[in-house]
C-alpha positions in Angstrom: 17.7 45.6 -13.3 16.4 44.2 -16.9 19.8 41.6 -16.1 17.6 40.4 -12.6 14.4 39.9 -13.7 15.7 38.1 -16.6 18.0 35.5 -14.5 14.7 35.4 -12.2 12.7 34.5 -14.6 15.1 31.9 -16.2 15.7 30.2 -12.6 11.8 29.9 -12.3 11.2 28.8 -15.8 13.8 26.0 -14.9 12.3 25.1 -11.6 9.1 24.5 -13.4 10.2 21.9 -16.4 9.4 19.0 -16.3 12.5 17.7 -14.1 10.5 18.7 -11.3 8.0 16.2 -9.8 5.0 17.5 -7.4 3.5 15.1 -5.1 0.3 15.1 -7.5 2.5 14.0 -10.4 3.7 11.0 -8.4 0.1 10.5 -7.0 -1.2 10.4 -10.6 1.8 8.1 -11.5 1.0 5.5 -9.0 -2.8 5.2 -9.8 -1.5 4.6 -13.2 0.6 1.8 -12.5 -1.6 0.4 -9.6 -4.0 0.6 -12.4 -2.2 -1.4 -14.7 -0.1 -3.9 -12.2 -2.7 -4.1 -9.6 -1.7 -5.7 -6.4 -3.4 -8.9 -5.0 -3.6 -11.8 -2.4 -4.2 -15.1 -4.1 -5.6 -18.7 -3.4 -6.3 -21.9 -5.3 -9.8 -23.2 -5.6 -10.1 -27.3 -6.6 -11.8 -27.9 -9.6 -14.1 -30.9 -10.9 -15.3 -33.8 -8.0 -14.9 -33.1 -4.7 -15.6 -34.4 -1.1 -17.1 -32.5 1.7 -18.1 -33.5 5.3 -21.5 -31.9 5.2 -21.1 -30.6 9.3 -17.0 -30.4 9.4 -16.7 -28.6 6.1 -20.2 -26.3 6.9 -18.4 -22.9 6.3 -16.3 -24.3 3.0 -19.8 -25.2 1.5 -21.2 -22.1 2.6 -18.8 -19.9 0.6 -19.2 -22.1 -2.3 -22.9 -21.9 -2.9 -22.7 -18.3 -1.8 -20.1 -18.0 -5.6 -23.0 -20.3 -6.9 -25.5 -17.6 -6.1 -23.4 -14.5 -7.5 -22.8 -17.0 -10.7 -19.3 -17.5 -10.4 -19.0 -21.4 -9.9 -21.2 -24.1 -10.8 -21.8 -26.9 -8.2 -23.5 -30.4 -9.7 -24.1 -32.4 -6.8 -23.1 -36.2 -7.7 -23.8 -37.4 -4.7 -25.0 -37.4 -0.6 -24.7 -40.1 1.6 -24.7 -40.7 5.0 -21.2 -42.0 6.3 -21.3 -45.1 8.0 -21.1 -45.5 11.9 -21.3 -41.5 11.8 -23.5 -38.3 12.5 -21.7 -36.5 9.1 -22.6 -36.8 5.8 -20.8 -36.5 2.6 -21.3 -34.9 0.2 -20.0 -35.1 -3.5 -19.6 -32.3 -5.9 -18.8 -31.5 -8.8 -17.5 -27.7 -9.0 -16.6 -25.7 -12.3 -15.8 -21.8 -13.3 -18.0 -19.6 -15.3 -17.0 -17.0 -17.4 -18.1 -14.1 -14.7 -15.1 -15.6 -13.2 -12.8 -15.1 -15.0 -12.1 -11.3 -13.7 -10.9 -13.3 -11.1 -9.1 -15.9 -12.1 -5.1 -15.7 -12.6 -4.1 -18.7 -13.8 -6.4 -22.0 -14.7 -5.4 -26.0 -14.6 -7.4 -29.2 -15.2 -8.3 -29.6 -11.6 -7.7 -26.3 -9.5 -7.5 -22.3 -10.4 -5.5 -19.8 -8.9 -8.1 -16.8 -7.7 -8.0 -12.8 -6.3 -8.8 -13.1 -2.7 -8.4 -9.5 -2.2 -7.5 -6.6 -4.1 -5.0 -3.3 -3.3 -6.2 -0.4 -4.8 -4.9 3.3 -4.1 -7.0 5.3 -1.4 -8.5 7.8 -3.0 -8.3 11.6 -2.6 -5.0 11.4 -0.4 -1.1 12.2 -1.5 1.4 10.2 -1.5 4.4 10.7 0.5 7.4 11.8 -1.6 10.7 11.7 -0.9 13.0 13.1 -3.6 16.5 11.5 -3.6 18.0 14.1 -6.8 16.8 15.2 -9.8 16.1 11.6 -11.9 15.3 9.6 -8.3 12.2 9.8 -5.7 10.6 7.3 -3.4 6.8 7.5 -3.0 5.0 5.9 0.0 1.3 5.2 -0.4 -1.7 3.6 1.0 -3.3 0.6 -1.0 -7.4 -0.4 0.4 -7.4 -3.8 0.8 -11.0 -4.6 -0.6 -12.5 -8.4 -0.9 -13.3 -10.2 -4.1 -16.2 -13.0 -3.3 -13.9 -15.5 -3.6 -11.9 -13.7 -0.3 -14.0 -16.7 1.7 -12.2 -19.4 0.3 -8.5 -18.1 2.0 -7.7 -16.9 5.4 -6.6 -13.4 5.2 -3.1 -13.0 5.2 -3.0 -10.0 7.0 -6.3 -9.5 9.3 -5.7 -7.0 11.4 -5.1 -3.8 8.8 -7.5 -2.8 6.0 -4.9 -1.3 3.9 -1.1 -2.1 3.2 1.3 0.8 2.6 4.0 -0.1 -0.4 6.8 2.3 -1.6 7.2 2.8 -5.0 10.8 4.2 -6.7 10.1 7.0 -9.2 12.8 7.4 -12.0 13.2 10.3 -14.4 14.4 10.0 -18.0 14.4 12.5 -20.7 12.9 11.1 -23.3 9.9 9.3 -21.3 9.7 12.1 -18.4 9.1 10.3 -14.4 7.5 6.7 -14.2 7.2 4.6 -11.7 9.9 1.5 -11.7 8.7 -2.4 -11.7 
């Protein structure tokens, strides 16, 4: 009887190290790496002077003073003039980045920077799917929230009928490190 118990409680004592992975693990895992790579859309914004057509570029212009207002770019008029022979004006801008920007910006050149349109962030309070392949492999599927940065005007949205994206992610075991989530 004593022999039994004892293989029992070996064999649960063993299904319980940390070989095993529980959907919460790999949930946890996933924030942590979303967290730390964080998945984006992107789009280039022109830098220094600029031409727009006051009525043909109306919703452009709108975006841009709308970043103006939340203090993200800096628009320095140079110049408005009536075009000749037409019912358009243009306008002539000079357009630069702040530093409240620069959560946003990826990469920066003399005349453009790459910005976040959107961001993918994990839904919160729901499980991932897990799929465990053997004991040092798993695949997790989850659900990443689209959600817009202010510069999400200046870009057509890649993907406009969903609010969310789902990714899978490959989970990997090694002894030394325990389960993380493979690049």
């Amino acid at each position: 009887m004593r022999k039994i118990i004892l293989l029992l409680l070996v064999t649960a004592f063993a299904a319980c190290t940390s070989e095993s992975l529980s959907v919460k693990q790999a949930t946890s895992l996933i924030q942590d790496y979303t967290a730390k790579y964080p998945y984006f859309e992107k789009t280039t914004l022109r830098l220094g002077e600029q031409r727009f057509s006051i009525k043909k570029d109306a919703a452009e212009i709108a975006v841009l003073k709308n970043l103006e207002t939340e203090n993200l770019i800096s628009l320095k008029s140079i110049d408005l003039h009536k075009k000749l022979l037409s019912k358009d004006s243009v306008w002539v801008v000079n357009i630069g980045l702040t530093a409240e920007a620069s959560k946003y910006v990826l990469d920066q050149k003399k005349n453009r920077a790459e910005v976040k349109t959107y961001l993918f962030t994990l839904e919160k309070d729901s499980d991932v799917d897990l799929e465990l392949h053997n004991k040092t492999k798993a695949t997790a599927k989850a659900k990443l929230i689209k959600n817009p940065t202010p510069f999400a005007g200046l870009s057509s949205d890649k993907n406009p009928n969903t609010a969310f994206m789902t990714r899978d992610f490959i989970l990997k075991y090694k002894k030394e490190t325990g389960w993380y989530v493979q690049k």
